[in-house]
C-alpha positions in Angstrom: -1.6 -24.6 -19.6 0.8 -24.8 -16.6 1.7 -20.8 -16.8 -1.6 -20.0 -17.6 -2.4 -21.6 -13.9 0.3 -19.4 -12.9 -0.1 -16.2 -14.6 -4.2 -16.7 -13.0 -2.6 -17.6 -9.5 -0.8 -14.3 -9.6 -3.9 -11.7 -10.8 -6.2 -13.6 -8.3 -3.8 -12.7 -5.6 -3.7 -9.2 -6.2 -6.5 -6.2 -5.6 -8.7 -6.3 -8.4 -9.1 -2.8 -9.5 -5.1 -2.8 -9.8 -6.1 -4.4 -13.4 -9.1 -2.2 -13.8 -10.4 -0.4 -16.9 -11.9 2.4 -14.9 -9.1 4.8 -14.7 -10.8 6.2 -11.7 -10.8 2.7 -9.4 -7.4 1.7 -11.0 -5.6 5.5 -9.7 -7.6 4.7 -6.1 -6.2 1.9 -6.0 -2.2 2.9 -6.9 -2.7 5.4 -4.3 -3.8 3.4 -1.4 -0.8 1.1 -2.0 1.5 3.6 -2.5 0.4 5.1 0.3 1.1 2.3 2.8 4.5 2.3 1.4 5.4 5.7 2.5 3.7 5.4 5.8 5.9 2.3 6.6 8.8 4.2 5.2 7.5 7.3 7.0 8.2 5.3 10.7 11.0 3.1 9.8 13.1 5.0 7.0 11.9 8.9 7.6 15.5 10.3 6.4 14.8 8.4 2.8 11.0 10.0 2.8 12.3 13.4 3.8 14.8 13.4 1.1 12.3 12.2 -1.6 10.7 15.4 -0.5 13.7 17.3 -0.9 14.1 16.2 -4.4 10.8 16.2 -5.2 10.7 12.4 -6.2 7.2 11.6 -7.0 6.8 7.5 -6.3 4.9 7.4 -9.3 7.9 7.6 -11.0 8.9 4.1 -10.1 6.2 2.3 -7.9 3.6 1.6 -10.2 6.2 0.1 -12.3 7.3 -2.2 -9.7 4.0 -3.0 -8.2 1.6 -3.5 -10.6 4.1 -6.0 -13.0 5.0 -7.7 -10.1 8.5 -6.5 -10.8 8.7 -8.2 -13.8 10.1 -5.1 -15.8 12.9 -4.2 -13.7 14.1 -7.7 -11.7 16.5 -10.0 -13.2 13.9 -12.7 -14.7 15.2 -15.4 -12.2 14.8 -12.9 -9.2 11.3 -12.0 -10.8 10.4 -15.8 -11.1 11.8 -16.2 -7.3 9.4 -13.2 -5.8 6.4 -14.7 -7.1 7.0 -17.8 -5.5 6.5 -15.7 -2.9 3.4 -14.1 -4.1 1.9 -17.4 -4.7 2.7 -18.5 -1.7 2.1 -17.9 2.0 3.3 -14.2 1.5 0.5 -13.5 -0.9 0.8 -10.1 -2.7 2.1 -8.0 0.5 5.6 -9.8 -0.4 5.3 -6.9 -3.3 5.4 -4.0 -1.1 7.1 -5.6 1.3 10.1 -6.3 -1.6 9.8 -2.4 -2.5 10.6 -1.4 1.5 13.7 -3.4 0.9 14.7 -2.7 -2.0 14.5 1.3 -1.0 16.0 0.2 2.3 19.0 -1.3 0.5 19.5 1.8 -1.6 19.3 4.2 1.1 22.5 5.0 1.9 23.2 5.8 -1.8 19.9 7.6 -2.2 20.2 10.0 1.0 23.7 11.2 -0.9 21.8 12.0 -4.5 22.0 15.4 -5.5 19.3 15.4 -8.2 16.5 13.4 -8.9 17.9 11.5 -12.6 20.4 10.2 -9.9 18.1 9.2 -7.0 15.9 7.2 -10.4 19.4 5.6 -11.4 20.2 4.7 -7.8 16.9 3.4 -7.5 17.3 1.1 -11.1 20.5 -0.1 -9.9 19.5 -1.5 -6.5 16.8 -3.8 -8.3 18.9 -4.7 -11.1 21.0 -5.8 -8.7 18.9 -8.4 -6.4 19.2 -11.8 -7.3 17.1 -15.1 -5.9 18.9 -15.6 -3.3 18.5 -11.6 -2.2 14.7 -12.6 -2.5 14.8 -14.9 0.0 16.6 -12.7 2.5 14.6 -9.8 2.0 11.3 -11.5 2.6 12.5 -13.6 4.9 14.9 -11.6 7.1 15.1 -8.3 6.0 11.2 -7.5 5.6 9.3 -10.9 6.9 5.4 -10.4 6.7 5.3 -9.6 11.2 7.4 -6.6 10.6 4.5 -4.1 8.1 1.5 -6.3 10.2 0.9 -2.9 12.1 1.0 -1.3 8.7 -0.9 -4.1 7.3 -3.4 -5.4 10.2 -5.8 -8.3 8.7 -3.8 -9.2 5.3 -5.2 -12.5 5.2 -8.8 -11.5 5.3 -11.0 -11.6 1.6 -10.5 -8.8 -0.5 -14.0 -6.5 0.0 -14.4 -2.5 -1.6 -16.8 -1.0 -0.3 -19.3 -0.3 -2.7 -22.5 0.2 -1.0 -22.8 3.7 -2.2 -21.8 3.9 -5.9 -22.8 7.4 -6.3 -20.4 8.5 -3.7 -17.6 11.3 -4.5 -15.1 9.4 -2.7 -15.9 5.8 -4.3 -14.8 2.5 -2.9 -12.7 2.6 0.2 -9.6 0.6 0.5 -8.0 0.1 3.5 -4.8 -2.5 4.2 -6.8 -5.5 5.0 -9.1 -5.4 2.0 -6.0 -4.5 -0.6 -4.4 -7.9 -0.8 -7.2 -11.0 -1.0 -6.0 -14.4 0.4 -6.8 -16.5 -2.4 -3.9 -18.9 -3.0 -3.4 -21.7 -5.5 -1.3 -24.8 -4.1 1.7 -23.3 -3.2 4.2 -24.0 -0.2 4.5 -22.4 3.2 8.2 -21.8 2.6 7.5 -20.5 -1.2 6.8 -23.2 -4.1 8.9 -23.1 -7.2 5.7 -22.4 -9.4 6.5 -19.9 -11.3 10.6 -20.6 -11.4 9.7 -23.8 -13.0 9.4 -21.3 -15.7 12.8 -20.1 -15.7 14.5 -22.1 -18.5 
C-alpha cells in the first residue's frame, strides 16, 4: 500500500498528458518540456546546444527516457529512489529537468570533444550511470537549485491548467512553464523526505 502512495505521489506531480493515451497531447507535451530544456541550455550551456547541432543529436534520443520514468531506467536505483524524494518533495517535478541540465552540464566537457553521435549517446549513459545519492543532493541543491531555471520556469508552483477552451483548435492545448509541473504534493519534507528511498532495500 505504502508504494502505491508513492508511485500516486509521483504521477500526481507530474503534467498529465505526459501519461496520456492521445499520442497527439502526450508528443505536445514531450516537446514543451524538452523544449524548456534547450532554451535553458541555449543561455547557460550554448557551446553543448551548438554541438548537439553539429552532431545532429536529436534529444529525443535520450530525454524522454529520462523524463517521463523519472530516471528510473538509467539512474542507479538508490540515486533513482534519492531524486524522487526530490520530486515528492518541495522541488516537485521541475527537480526532473532541472537533474537533466546537470547531468548534461556534468558531461559537457566530454560531450563538446565527441566526434560522432554513438559517442556523444555513450558519454551521455555514462554521466548518469555515474551519479549517485549523494550527487542528487548536490545537483539539486547546489549545482541546479530550483532559483536558478525560475526565469525559465516563472510560476512553477501554480496548478497545473491546459488550455482547452477550444478543442477544435489545430494547435490544441497550450502549455507553457507554469502550467507543466502541478503543485500537488503528498506529505513530504522541505529538505526532501525519504519516501520513496524507504523503498530501497
Amino acid at each position: 500500500q505504502s508504494a502505491f502512495v508513492v508511485f500516486c505521489g509521483l504521477i500526481d506531480r507530474l503534467p498529465k498528458d505526459l501519461y496520456s493515451c492521445d499520442p497527439d497531447r502526450l508528443a505536445r507535451c514531450r516537446l514543451a518540456i524538452q523544449e524548456l530544456v534547450l532554451q535553458v541550455l541555449g543561455v547557460e550551456s550554448p557551446k553543448l546546444v551548438q554541438h548537439m547541432e553539429q552532431l545532429d543529436l536529436d534529444v529525443n534520443l535520450f530525454l524522454p527516457r529520462w523524463l517521463t520514468c523519472l530516471f528510473a531506467s538509467v539512474l542507479p536505483t538508490p540515486s533513482t529512489l534519492r531524486l524522487w524524494d526530490y520530486v515528492l518533495g518541495s522541488d516537485g517535478a521541475t527537480a526532473l529537468p532541472r537533474l537533466a541540465l546537470a547531468v548534461l552540464a556534468r558531461a559537457e566537457k566530454n560531450f563538446l570533444a565527441a566526434s560522432d553521435l554513438s559517442e556523444a549517446l555513450r558519454i551521455l549513459c555514462e554521466a548518469v550511470d555515474a551519479v549517485k545519492p549523494e550527487d542528487i543532493d548536490c545537483m539539486l541543491r547546489e549545482e541546479w537549485p530550483k532559483k536558478r531555471v525560475e526565469r525559465f520556469f516563472p510560476g512553477v508552483h501554480d496548478e497545473l491548467e491546459v488550455d482547452d477552451e477550444d478543442d477544435d483548435d489545430e494547435h490544441g492545448d497550450v502549455y507553457t512553464p507554469c502550467n507543466l509541473y502541478p503543485a500537488k504534493a503528498i506529505d513530504a519534507s522541505e529538505d526532501a523526505s525519504t519516501v520513496a528511498s524507504t523503498f530501497e532495500d
